[in-house]
C-alpha positions in Angstrom: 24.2 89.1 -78.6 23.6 86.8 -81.3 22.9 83.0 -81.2 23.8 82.9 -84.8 27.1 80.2 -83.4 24.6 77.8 -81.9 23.2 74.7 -83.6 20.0 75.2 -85.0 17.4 73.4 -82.9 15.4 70.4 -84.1 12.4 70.2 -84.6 11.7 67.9 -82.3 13.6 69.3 -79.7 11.9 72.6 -80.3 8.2 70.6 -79.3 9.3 69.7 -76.2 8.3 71.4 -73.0 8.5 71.0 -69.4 6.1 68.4 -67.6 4.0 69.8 -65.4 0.6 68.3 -63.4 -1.8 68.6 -66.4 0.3 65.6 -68.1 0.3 63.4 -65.0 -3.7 64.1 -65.0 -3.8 62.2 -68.3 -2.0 59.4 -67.3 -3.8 58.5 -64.1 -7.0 56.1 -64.8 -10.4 56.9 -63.4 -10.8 55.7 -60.0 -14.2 54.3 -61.2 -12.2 52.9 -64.8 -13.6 48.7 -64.4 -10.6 48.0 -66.4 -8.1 49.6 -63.8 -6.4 46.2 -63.2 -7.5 44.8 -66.8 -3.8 43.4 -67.9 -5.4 43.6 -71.7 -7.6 47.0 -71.4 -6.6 50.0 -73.4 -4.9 52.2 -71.1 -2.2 49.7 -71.0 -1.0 50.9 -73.9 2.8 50.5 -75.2 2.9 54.9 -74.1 1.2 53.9 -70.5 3.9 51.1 -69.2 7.0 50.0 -70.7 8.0 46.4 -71.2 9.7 46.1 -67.6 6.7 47.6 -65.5 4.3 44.5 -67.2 7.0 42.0 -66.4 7.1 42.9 -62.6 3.5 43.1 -62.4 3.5 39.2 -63.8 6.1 38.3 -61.3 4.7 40.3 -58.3 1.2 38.5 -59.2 2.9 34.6 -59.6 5.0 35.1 -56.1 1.5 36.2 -54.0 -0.1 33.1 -55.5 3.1 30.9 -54.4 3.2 32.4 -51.0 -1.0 31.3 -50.2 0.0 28.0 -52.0 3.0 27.4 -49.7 0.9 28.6 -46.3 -1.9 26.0 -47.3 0.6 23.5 -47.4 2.3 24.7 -44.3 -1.0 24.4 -42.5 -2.0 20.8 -44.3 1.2 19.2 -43.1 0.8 21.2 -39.2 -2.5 19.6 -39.0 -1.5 16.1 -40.1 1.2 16.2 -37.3 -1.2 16.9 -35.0 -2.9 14.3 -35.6 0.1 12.1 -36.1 1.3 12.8 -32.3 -2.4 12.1 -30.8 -2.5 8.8 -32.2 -0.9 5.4 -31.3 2.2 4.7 -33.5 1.3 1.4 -35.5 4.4 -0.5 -33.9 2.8 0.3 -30.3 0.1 -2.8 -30.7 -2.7 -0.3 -29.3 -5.1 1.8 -30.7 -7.4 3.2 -27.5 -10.0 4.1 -30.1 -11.0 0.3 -30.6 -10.1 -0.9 -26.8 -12.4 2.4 -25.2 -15.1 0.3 -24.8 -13.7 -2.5 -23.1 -11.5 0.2 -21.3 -14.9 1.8 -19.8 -16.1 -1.7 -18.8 -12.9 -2.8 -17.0 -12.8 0.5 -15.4 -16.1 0.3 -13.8 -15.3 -3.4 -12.5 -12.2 -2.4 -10.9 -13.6 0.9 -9.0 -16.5 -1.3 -7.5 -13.1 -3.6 -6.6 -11.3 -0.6 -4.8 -14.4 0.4 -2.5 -14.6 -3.0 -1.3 -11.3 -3.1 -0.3 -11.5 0.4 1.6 -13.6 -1.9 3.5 -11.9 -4.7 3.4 -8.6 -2.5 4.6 -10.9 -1.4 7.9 -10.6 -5.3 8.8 -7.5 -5.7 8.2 -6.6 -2.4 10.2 -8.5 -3.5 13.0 -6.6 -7.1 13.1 -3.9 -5.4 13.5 -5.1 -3.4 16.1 -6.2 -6.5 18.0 -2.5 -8.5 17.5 -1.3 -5.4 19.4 -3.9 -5.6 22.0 -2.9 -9.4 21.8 0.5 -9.3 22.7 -0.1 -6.4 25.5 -2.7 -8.3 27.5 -0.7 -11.2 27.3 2.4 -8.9 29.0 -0.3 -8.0 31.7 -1.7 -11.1 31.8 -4.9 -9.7 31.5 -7.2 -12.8 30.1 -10.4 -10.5 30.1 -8.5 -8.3 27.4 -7.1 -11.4 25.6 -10.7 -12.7 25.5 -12.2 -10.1 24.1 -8.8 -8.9 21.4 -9.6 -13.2 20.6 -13.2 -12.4 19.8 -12.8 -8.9 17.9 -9.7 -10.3 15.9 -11.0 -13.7 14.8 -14.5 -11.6 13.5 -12.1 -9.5 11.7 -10.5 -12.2 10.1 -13.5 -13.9 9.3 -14.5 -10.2 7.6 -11.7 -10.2 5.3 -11.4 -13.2 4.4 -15.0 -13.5 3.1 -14.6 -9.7 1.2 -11.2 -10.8 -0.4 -12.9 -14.3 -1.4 -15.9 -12.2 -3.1 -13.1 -10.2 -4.4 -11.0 -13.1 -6.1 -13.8 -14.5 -7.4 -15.1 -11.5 -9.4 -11.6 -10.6 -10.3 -10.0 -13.7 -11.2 -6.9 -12.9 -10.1 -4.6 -16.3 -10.2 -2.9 -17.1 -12.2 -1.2 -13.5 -12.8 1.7 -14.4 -15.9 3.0 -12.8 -19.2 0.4 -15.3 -20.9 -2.2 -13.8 -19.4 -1.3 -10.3 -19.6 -0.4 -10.8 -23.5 -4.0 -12.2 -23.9 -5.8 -9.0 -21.8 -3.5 -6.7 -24.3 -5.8 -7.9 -26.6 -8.8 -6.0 -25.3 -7.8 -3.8 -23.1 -5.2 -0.3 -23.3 -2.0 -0.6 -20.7 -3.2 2.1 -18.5 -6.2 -0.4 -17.0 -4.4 -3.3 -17.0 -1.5 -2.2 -14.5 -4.3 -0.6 -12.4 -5.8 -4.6 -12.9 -2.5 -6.1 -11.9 -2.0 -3.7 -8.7 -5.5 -4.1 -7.0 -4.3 -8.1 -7.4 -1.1 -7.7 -5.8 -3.0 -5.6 -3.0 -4.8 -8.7 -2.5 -2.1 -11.2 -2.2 -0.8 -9.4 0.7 -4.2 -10.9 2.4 -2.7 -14.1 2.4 -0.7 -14.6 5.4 -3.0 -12.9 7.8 -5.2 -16.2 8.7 -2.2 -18.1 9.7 -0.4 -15.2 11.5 -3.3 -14.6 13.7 -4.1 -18.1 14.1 -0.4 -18.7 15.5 -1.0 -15.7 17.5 -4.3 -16.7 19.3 -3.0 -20.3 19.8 1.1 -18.7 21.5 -0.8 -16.5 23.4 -3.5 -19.3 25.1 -0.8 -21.3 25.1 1.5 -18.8 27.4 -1.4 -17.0 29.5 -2.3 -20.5 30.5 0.8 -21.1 31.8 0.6 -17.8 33.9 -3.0 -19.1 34.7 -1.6 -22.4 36.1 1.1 -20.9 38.2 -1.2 -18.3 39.8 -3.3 -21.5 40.3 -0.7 -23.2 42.1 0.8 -19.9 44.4 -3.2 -19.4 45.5 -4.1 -22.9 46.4 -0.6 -23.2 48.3 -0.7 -20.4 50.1 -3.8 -22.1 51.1 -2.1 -24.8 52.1 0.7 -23.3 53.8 -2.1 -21.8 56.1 -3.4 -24.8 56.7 -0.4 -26.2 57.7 0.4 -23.4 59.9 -2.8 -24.2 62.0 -1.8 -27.7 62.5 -4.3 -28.8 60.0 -1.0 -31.2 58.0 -4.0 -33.6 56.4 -6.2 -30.3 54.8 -2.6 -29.0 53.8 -1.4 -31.9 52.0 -4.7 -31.8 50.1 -4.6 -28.7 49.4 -0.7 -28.7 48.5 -1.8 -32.1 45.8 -4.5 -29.6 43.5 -1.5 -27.1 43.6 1.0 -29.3 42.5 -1.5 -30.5 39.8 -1.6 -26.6 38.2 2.0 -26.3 38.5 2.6 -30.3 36.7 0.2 -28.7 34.0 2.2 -25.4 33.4 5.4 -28.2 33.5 4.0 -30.1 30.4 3.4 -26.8 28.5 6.9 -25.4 29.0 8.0 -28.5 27.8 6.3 -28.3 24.6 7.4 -25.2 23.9 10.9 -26.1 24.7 10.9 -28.2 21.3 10.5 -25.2 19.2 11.3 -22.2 22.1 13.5 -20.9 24.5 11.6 -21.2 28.0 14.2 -21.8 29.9 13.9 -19.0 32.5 9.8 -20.7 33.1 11.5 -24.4 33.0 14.0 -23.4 36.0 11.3 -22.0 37.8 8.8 -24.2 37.5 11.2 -26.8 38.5 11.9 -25.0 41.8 8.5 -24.5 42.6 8.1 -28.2 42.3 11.0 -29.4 44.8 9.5 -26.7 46.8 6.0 -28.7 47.1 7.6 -31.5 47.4 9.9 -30.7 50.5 6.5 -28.9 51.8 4.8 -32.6 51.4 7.5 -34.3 52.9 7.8 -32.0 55.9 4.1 -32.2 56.7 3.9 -35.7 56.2 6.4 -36.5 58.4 4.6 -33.9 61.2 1.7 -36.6 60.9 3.7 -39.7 61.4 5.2 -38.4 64.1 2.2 -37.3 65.6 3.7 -33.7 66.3 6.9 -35.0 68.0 10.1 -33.2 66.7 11.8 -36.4 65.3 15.1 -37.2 63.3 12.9 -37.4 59.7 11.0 -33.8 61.0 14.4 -32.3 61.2 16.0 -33.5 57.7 12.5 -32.4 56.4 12.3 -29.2 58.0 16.1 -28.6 56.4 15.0 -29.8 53.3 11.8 -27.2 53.2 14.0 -24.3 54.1 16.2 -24.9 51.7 13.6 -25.3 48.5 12.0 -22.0 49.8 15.4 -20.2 49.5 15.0 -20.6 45.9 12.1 -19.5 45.3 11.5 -15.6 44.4 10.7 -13.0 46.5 8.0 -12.0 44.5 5.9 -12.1 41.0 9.1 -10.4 39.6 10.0 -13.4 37.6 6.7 -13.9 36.4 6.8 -11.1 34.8 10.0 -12.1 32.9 8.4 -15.3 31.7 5.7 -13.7 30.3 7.8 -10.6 28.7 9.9 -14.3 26.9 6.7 -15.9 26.2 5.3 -12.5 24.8 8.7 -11.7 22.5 8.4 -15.4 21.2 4.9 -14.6 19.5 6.3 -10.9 18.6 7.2 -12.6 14.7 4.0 -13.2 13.9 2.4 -9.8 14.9 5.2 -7.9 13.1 4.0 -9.9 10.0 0.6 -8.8 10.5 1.4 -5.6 10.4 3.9 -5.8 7.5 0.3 -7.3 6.1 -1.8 -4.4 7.1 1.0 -1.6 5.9 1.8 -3.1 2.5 -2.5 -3.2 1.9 -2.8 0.5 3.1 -0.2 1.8 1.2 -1.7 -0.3 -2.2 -5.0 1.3 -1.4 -4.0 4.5 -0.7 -1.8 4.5 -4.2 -5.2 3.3 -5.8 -7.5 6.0 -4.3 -4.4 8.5 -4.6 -3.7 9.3 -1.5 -3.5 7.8 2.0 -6.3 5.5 3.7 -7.3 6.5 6.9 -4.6 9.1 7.7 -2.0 5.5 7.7 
């Protein structure tokens, strides 16, 4: 076959030959070549890399240098929020920085504050302790326990009043206004100044407590002496009614006058509490009791003057003793009731004592965080 058809073959054509690993060899620098990544050195020749290679070598380069330019700046502006959301905004007013200080000082002062009043809330829990005790000794009339709930109270009042005086005078307390809260705003951060204004409000529920108790101590004297004047007056008459009943009228009548002074005295009270009180249930019976001394008086006196005989004025005066003694009680039954009233009428001012002593626990215990004495 001949090939004599075919075009001839250039000469350049003819050079050519296949590319094998030898010609890759050539065009892969030295690993140790300092000029590897040289943009400039001579094995970037025109044959090496073409136009297009150098271009996206440029842009490759310039986009890593943007992206380390844009991640400093991403972590610039992270940190200056940061910093931003820690601090005070400047329309706030405060800037705890300049007020720390001031803050630390305040701080101390009012946690010396609180541990007095732990204290000072013992006393106050214990007055309240003795209004109860008040009010059920009273019901009992049990004047030993009244005595000594008297004594323990009126210590305890004396206690608080002299730790919330010390108090008020180291804190300065009155007056509490927007004035003077602007004018602490100037020194002080928020956070220590409503802890300021609480332990002050704490303290104004003090206030009451002197009066309550006094009001209490002076009902309840007031009401067991009553009960003291009519057991006064049922002794000393059953004294006389003995008396009497051995023929001895003279001793009797004596006897029956020092009754019917205890039972004038327990009149004059129940009057005077009638102004302000209802007594009515003491004021009926102590106004039987007294028509029944006076009937007894009448009836014995008359035995004298008659010298024993059974006369016209003995009869209308023994009618007139039976019939006072019918109504009179059985027993101490209605005693009882008087005291229960006289009791109930003094109940205000111990629930106000404790409305005191609750409202001062449950201050403290939001100071301390937590409850005070498992109240």
């Amino acid at each position: 076959m001949t090939t004599s058809n075919r075009p001839a073959k250039s000469e350049r054509s003819a050079s050519l030959r296949p590319i094998d690993r030898r010609d890759l060899d050539d065009l892969e620098p030295a690993a140790d070549d300092p000029h590897i990544f040289d943009e400039d050195s001579d094995h970037h020749e025109e044959g090496a890399l073409g136009p297009g290679d150098r271009i996206r070598g440029r842009i490759g380069r310039q986009l890593v240098s943007l992206g380390w330019l844009l991640l400093a700046a991403g972590l610039a502006f992270g940190s200056a929020g940061v910093v931003t959301a820690t601090q005070p905004t400047p329309t706030s007013g405060h800037r705890q920085e300049l007020t720390w200080a001031a803050d630390q000082e305040l701080s101390a002062k009012l946690d010396a504050a609180v541990r007095d009043m732990v204290l000072l809330n013992r006393d106050i829990d214990l007055l309240g302790q003795m209004s109860r005790k008040t009010l059920s000794n009273l019901v009992q009339i049990d004047q030993a326990g009244l005595t000594e709930a008297w004594d323990s109270g009126s210590g305890a009042v004396t206690s608080i009043y002299a730790r919330s005086g010390d108090l008020d005078a180291r804190l300065t307390c009155d007056p509490w206004d927007a004035a003077r809260e602007i004018e602490l705003s100037k020194t002080y951060s928020p956070a220590p100044i409503d802890r300021y204004h609480r332990i002050c409000l704490a303290l104004t529920s003090v206030g009451p407590l002197r009066d309550d108790w006094a009001a209490l101590v002076a009902g309840s004297r007031t009401a067991i002496q009553v009960a003291l004047d009519i057991n006064s007056h049922d002794q000393i008459g059953t004294n006389a009614l003995q008396l009497a009943t051995g023929g001895r009228y003279s001793d009797a009548l004596a006897e029956l006058s020092r009754a019917s002074t205890a039972i004038a005295d327990a009149t004059a009270i129940a009057a005077d509490l009638a102004k302000t009180l209802d007594v009515s249930t003491l004021q009926d019976w102590l106004t039987r009791t007294t028509r029944w001394d006076s009937a007894a008086a009448v009836l014995w006196q008359a035995v004298i003057d008659s010298k024993g005989v059974i006369s016209p004025q003995v009869t209308a005066a023994i009618k007139g003793e039976k019939d006072a003694r019918a109504l009179l009680p059985d027993d101490n039954a209605v005693l009882q009731v008087v005291m229960d009233e006289l009791a109930g009428n003094l109940i205000p001012h111990g629930i106000s004592i404790e409305t005191s002593r609750g409202a001062f626990a449950a201050a403290i215990g939001d100071l301390v965080g937590g409850t005070v004495f498992g109240q």
